[in-house]
DRENPA-3360 file (N, C-alpha, C; in nm, 2 decimals, always signed):
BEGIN
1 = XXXXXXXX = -4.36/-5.48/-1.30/-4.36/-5.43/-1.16/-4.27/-5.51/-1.07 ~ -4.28/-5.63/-1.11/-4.18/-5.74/-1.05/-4.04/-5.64/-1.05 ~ -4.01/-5.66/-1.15/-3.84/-5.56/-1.15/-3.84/-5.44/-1.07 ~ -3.90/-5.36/-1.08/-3.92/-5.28/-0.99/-3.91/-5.29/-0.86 ~ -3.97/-5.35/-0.81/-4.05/-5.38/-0.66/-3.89/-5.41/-0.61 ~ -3.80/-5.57/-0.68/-3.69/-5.60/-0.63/-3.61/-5.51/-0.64 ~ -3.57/-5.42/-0.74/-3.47/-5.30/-0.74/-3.47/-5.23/-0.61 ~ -3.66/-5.17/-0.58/-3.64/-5.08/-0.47/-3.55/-5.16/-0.33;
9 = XXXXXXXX = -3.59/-5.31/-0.34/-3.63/-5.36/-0.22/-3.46/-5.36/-0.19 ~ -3.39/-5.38/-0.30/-3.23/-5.40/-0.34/-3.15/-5.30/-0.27 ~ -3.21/-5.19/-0.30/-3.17/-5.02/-0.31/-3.18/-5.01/-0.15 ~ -3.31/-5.06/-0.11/-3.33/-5.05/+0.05/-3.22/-5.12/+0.14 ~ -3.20/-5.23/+0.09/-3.16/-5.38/+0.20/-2.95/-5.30/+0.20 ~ -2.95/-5.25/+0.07/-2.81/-5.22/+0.04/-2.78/-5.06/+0.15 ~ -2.89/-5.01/+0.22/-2.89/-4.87/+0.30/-2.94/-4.95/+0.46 ~ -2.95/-5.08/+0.44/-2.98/-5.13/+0.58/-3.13/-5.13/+0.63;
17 = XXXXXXXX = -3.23/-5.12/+0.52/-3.39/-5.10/+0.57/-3.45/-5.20/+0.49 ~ -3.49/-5.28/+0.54/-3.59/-5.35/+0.45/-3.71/-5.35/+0.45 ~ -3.76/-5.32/+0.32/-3.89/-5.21/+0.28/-3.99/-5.33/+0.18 ~ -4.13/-5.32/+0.27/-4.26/-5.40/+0.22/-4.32/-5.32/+0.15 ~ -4.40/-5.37/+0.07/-4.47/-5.34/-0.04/-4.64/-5.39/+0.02 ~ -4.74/-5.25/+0.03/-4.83/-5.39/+0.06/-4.94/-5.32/-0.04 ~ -5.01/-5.42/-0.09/-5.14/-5.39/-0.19/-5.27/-5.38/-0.15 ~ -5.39/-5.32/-0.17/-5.50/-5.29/-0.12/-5.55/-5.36/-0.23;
25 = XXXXXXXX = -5.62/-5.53/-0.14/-5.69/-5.65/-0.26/-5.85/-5.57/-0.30 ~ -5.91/-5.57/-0.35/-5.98/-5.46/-0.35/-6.16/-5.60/-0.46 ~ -6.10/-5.69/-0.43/-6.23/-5.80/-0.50/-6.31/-5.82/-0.43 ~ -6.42/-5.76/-0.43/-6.55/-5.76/-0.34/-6.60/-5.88/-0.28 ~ -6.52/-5.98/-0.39/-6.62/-6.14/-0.35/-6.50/-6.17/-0.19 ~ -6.43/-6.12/-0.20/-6.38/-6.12/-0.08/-6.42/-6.15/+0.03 ~ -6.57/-6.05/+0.06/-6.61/-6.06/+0.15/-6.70/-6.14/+0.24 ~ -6.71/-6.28/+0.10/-6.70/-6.38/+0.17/-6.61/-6.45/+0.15;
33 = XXXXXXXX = -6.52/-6.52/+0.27/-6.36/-6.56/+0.22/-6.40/-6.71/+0.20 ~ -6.50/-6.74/+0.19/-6.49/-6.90/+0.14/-6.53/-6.93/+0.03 ~ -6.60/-6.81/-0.07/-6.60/-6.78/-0.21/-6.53/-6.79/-0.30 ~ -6.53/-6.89/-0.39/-6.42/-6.88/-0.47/-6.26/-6.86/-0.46 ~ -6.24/-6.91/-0.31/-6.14/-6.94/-0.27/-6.00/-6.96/-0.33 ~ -6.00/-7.04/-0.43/-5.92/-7.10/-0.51/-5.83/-6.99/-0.58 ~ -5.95/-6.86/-0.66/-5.92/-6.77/-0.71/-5.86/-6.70/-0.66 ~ -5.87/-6.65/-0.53/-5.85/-6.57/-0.44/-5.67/-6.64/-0.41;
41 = XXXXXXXX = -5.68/-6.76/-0.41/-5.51/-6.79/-0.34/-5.44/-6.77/-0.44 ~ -5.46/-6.80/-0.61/-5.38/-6.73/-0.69/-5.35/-6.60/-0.71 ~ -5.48/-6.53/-0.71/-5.44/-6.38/-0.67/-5.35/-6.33/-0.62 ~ -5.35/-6.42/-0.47/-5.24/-6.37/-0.40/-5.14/-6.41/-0.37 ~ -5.11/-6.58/-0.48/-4.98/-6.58/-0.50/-4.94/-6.50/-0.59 ~ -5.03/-6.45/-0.71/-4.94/-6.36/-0.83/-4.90/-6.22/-0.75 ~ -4.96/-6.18/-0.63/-4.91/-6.05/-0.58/-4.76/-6.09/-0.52 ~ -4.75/-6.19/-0.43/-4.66/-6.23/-0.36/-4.54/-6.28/-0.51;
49 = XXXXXXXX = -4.55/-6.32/-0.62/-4.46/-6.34/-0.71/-4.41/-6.20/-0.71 ~ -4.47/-6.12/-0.73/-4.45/-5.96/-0.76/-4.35/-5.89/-0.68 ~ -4.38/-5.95/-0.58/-4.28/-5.91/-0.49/-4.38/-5.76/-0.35 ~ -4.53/-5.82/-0.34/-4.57/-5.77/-0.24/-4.53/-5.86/-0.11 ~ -4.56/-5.78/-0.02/-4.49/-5.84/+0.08/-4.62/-5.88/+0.20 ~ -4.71/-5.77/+0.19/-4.87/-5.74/+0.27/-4.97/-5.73/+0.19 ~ -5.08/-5.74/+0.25/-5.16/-5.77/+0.14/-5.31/-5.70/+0.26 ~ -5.38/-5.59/+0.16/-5.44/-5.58/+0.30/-5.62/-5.56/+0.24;
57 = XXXXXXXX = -5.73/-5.64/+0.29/-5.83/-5.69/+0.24/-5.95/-5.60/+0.39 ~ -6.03/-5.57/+0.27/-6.14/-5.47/+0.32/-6.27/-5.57/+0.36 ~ -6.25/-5.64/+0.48/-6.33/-5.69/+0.57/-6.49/-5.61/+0.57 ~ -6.61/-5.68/+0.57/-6.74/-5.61/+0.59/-6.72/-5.56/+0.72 ~ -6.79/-5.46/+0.75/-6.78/-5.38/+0.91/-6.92/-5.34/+0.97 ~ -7.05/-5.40/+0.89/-7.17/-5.36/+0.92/-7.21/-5.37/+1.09 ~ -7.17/-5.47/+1.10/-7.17/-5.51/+1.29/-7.08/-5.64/+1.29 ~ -7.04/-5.64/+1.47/-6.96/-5.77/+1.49/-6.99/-5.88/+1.44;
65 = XXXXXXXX = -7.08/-5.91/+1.43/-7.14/-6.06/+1.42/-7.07/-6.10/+1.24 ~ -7.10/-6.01/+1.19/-7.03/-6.00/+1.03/-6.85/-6.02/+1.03 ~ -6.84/-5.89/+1.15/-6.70/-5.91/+1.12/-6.63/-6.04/+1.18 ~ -6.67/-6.07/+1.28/-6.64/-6.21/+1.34/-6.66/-6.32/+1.26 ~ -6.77/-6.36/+1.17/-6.78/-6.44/+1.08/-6.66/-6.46/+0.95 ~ -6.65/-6.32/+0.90/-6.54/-6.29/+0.84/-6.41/-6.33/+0.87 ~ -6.34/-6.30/+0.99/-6.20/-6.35/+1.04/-6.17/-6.45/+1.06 ~ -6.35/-6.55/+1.11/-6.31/-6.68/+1.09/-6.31/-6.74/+0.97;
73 = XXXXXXXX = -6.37/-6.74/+0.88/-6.40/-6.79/+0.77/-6.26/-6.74/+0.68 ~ -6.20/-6.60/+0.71/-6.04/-6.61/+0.62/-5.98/-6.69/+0.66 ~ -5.95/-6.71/+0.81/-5.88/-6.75/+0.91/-5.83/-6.93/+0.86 ~ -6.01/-7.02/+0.86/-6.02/-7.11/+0.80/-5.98/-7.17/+0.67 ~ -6.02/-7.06/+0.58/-6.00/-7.08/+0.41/-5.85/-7.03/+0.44 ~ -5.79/-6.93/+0.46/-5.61/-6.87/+0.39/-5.54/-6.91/+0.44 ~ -5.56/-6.87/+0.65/-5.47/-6.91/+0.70/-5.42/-7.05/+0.80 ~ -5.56/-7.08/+0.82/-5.52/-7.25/+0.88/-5.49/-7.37/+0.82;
81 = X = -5.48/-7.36/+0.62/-5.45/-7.48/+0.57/-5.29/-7.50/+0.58;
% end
């Protein structure tokens, strides 16, 4: 898929567009993002090796109070280290 992904992205950059790839993470334990953490950042460096560019993770939506706990807790674990 790696090959791939660069070719298209090759094909694109050489017509003047440059084109993201994004993946729908779809691992339930997700939804707590401080779960098994570790796993989760390999994951998504082997997507990012691949040559995804977005990466887009199915947040619980039951009420705010979940989803707010959620954004902080990715927020914490992915994106503030």
């Amino acid at each position: 898929m790696k090959a791939q992904i660069a070719e298209i992205r090759a094909a694109g950059r050489a017509r003047g567009a440059e084109i993201d790839f994004t993946m729908v993470y779809l691992d339930t334990t997700i939804r707590d993002p401080r779960r098994e953490a570790d796993r989760h950042r390999e994951a998504f460096a082997k997507l990012e090796a691949q040559g995804f560019t977005w990466l887009v993770i199915n947040p619980p939506t039951a009420d705010r109070a979940r989803m707010l706990d959620f954004l902080a807790g990715f927020g914490e674990t992915y994106i503030g280290r």
